[in-house]
Structures are given as structure tokens and as C-alpha cells.
N, C-alpha and C positions, 0 to 999 in steps of 0.2 A: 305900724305893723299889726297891731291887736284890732285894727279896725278893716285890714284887709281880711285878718283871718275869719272876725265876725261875718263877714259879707259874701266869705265864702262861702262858711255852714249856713247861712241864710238861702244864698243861691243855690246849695246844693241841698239840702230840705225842699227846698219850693220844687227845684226838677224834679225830685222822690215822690212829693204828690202829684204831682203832672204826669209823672209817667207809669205813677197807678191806677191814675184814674183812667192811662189810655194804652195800658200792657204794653208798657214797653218797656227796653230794659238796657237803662243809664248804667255806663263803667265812668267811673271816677277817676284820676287821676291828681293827687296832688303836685309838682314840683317846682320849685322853687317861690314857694306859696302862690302862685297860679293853679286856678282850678281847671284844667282842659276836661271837657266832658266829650262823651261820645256814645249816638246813642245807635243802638241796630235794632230794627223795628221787623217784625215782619213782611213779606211784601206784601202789599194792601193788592188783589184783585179787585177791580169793579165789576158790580154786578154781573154785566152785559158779557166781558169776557167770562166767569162764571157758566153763565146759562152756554154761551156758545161751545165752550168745553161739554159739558154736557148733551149738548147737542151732536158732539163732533163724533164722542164715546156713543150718543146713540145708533149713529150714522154707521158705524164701526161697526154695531153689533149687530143690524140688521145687510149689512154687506157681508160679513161672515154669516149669518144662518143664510141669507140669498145663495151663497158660494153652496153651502150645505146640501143643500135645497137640489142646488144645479149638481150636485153630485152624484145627490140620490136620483135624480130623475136620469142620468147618465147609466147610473148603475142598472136601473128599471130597464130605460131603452136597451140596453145590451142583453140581459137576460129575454128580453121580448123577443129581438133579434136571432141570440141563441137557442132558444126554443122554438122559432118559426124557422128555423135550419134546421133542428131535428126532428122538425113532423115535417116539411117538406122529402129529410132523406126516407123518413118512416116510410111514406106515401109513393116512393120511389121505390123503398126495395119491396111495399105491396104489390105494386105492379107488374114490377120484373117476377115476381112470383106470381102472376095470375095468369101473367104470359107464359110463364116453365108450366103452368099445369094445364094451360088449356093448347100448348104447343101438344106437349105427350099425350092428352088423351086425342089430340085430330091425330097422333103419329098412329097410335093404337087404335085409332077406329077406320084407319084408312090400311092398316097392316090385318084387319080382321077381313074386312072387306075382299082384299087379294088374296086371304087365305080361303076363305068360299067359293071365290069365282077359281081358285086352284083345285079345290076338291068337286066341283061343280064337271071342268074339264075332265079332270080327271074320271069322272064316273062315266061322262058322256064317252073316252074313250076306250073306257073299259070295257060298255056295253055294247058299242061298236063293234069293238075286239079287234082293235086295230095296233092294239100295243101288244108287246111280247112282256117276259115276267120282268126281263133285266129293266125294260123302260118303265114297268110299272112301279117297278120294288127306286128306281132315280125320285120319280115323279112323289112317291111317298116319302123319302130321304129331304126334297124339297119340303114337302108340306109340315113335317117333323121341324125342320129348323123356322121354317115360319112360326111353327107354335111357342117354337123354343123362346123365338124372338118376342112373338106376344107375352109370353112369362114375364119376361126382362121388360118390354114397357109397361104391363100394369104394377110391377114392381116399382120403376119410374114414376108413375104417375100418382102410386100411394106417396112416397117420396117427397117430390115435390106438396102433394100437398098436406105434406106434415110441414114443410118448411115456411106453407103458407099459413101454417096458423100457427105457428112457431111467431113468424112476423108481424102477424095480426096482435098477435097477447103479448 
């Protein structure tokens, strides 16, 4: 019996230096003077799996900044897109504003026009004297609302072209 227990503390001293010399970490157990040991060691990686982990974490992190990356150039194209929509409507509503102003001023130069060839007639028939006063005093009632009318398009055509540089700036 005293040569069993010698042999235990012998075996169990020699594993104590064995497994400091290689960080590992023996539980002891005595019972029934039987020494059961039991040792839990860390898990030993190799090298190869090491490095490949590393690898896999770097893999990792250049597929998330690529994702990043793809995000920000998404966000870019969209603002490009967005802003080539709103200078295309800019460009659009310059348009339709150059057309309102150069509509009004042919409306008003073609309304001055008829206003001349009106008073033109009219002198020719006055001088004639082929008119009485009622048709002459009609004839002047016409040329009055023509004028009236030219007021009201050069009023227009300021107009418009305030709204053209309104959309210009």
C-alpha cells in the first residue's frame, strides 16, 4: 500500500513537470488510491489553419469595403441621374418660356401692324369723304380697342419675359 501511494506522488510530480513545461493543466483525482488524471489542453490550431483564418477575415473585410464602395457609387449614380433630371426640366421650362415670349411679341407685332393698315384706311377714307361721322367715330372705337389691346400684349410680353429670367436665375 505505501509503495502504491509512493508511485502515485512520483507519477503525479513527473505529469506537474510535463505539463508546465507544455501549459497544460492536469486535474487530479485520487480514489480508492488510484490516481485517475485528466488533462484539458487547449485546442492546438496549425499553423495553415491560422493563416487561412486570417485570410478568410481578410477576405471579409475587403468584401464589406467592395459592398461599401458599390454603395457609394450607387448613391453617386443616383444623384447624377437626379440632377441630369433637373437640368433637363430647367431646360424645358427655358424653353417653354422663350416660346411665351417670343409667341407675345409676333402676337404684338402682328396686332401693331393691323393697327396701321387700320388707321392707314381709315385716313384714306376720310380723305375720300366717303364716310359719314357715325362710321368714322365706329372706325375710331375699332382702332381704340386695338390700342387697348396692344397695351394688354406689351403688358404680356414684359410678363413673360420676367418669368423668363425668373427661370433663367
Amino acid at each position: 500500500m505505501k509503495a502504491k501511494i509512493i508511485l502515485t506522488s512520483i507519477l503525479c510530480a513527473a505529469i506537474q513537470t510535463v505539463s508546465a513545461q507544455e501549459n497544460k493543466e492536469i486535474q487530479v483525482w485520487v480514489k480508492d488510491s488510484l490516481a485517475i488524471t485528466k488533462s484539458t489542453m487547449p485546442i492546438v490550431i496549425p499553423a495553415q489553419t491560422k493563416t487561412d483564418e486570417k485570410a478568410l477575415k481578410e477576405a471579409e473585410k475587403k468584401a464589406k469595403e467592395f459592398e461599401k464602395e458599390q454603395r457609394k457609387l450607387e448613391k453617386a449614380q443616383k444623384e447624377m441621374e437626379r440632377e441630369k433630371n433637373d437640368f433637363e426640366k430647367r431646360q424645358k421650362k427655358i424653353l417653354s418660356a422663350e416660346k411665351d415670349v417670343l409667341k407675345a411679341k409676333t402676337k404684338l407685332a402682328n396686332e401693331k401692324k393691323s393697327l396701321e393698315k387700320n388707321k392707314v384706311k381709315l385716313d384714306k377714307k376720310k380723305s375720300k369723304g366717303k364716310l359719314s361721322s357715325i362710321e368714322i367715330q365706329e372706325e375710331e372705337i375699332k382702332i381704340s380697342k386695338q390700342e387697348v389691346k396692344i397695351k394688354e400684349l406689351e403688358l404680356k410680353v414684359q410678363n413673360e419675359e420676367a418669368d423668363l429670367i425668373k427661370v433663367r436665375s
